[in-house]
C-alpha positions as CSV (number, residue, x, y, z in Angstrom):
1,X,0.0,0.0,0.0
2,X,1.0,3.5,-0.8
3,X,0.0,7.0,0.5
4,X,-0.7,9.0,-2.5
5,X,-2.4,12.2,-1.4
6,X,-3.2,14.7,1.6
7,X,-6.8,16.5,1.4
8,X,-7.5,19.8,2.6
9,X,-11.1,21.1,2.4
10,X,-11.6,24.6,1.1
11,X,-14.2,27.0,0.9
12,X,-13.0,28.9,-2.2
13,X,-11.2,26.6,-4.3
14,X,-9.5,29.1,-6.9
15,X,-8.4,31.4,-4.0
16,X,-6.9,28.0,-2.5
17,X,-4.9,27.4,-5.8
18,X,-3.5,30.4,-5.8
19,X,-2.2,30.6,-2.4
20,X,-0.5,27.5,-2.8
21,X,1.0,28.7,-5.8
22,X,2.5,32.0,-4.6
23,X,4.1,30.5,-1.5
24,X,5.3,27.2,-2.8
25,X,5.2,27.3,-6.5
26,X,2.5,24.4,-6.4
27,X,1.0,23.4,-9.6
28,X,-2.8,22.2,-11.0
29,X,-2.1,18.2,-12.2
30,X,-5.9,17.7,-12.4
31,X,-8.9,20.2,-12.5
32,X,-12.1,18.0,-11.2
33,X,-14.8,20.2,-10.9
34,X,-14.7,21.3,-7.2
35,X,-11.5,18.2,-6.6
36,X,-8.2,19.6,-7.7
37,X,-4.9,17.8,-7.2
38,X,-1.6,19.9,-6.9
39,X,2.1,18.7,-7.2
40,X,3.5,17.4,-3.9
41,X,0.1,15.3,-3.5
42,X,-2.2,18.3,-2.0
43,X,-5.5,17.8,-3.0
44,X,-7.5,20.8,-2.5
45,X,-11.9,20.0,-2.2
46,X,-14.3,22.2,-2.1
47,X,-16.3,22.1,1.4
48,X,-19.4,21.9,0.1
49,X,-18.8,18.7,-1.5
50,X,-16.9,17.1,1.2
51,X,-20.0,17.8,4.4
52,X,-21.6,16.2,1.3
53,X,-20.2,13.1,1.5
54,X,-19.5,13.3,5.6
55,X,-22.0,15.1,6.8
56,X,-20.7,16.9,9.6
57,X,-19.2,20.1,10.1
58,X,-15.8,21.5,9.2
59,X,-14.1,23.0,12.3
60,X,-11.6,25.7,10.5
61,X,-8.2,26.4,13.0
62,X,-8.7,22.5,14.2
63,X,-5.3,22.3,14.8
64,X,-5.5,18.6,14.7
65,X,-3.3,18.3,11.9
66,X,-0.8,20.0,9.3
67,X,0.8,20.3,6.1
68,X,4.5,20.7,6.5
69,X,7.3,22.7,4.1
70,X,10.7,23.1,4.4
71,X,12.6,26.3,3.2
72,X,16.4,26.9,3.6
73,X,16.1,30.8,3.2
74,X,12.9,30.9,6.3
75,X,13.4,34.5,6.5
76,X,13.1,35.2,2.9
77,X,10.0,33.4,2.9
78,X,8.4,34.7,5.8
79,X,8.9,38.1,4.0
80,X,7.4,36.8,0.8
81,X,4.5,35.5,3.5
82,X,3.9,39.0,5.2
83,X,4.1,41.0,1.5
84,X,1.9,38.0,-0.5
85,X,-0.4,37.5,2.5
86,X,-0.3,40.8,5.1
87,X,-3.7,39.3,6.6
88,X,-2.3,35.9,7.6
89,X,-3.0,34.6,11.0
90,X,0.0,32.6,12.4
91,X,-0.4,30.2,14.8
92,X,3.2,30.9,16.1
93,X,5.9,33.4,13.8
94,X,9.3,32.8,13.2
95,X,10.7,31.1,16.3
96,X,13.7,28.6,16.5
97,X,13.3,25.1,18.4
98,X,16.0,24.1,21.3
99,X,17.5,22.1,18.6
100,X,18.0,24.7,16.0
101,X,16.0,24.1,13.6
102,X,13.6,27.6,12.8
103,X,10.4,27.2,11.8
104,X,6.8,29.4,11.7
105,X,3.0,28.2,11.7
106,X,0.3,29.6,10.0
107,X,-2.9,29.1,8.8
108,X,-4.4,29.0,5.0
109,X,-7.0,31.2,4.0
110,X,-9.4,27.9,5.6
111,X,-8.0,27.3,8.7
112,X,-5.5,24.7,8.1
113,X,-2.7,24.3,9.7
114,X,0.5,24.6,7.9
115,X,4.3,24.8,9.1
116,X,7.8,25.9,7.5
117,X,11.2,25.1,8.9
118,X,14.4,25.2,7.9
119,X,15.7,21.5,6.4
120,X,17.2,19.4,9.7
């Protein structure tokens, strides 16, 4: 068995796209009408289809779960995070771990949780 994909539900799907693809150059593989795959194995869906096929809620901020990055230049992209994105809500900014490795939290424009840290 192989893992081939992480799901992220998403309000506005084009407004999803394009934040993934101004802060890590993420590309469209497959357009499915609400169901769009990205390179890396994101898959963006549109909430309405997914409490469609659950039924239940989505709880935005969750912080059960998140996508992590790594970026060697962290400072350079936290910059290109504050100038793309000025209304971003970060979960915790630019900090660096006891072990050295720097890294900052923040959420997408729906909530989830993503992370960026320096390669270990």
């Amino acid at each position: 068995m192989k893992l081939k994909n992480v799901l992220i539900v998403v309000k506005d799907i084009e407004k999803s796209k394009q934040f993934y693809h101004d802060l890590f150059g993420l590309e469209v593989l497959l357009d499915n009408d609400g169901n769009m795959i990205l390179t890396e194995g994101l898959v963006l869906q549109e909430e309405k289809y997914w409490t469609g096929f659950l039924g239940k809620e989505i709880i935005p901020e969750s912080n059960s779960s998140e996508l992590y990055f790594e970026e060697s230049d962290i400072e350079g992209f936290v910059r290109k995070l504050e100038d793309y994105y000025p209304e971003v809500k970060f979960a915790n900014r630019l900090m660096t771990h006891s072990w050295g490795q720097k890294v900052v939290r923040f959420y997408d424009p729906d909530g989830n949780l993503i992370e960026v840290g320096t390669p270990m």
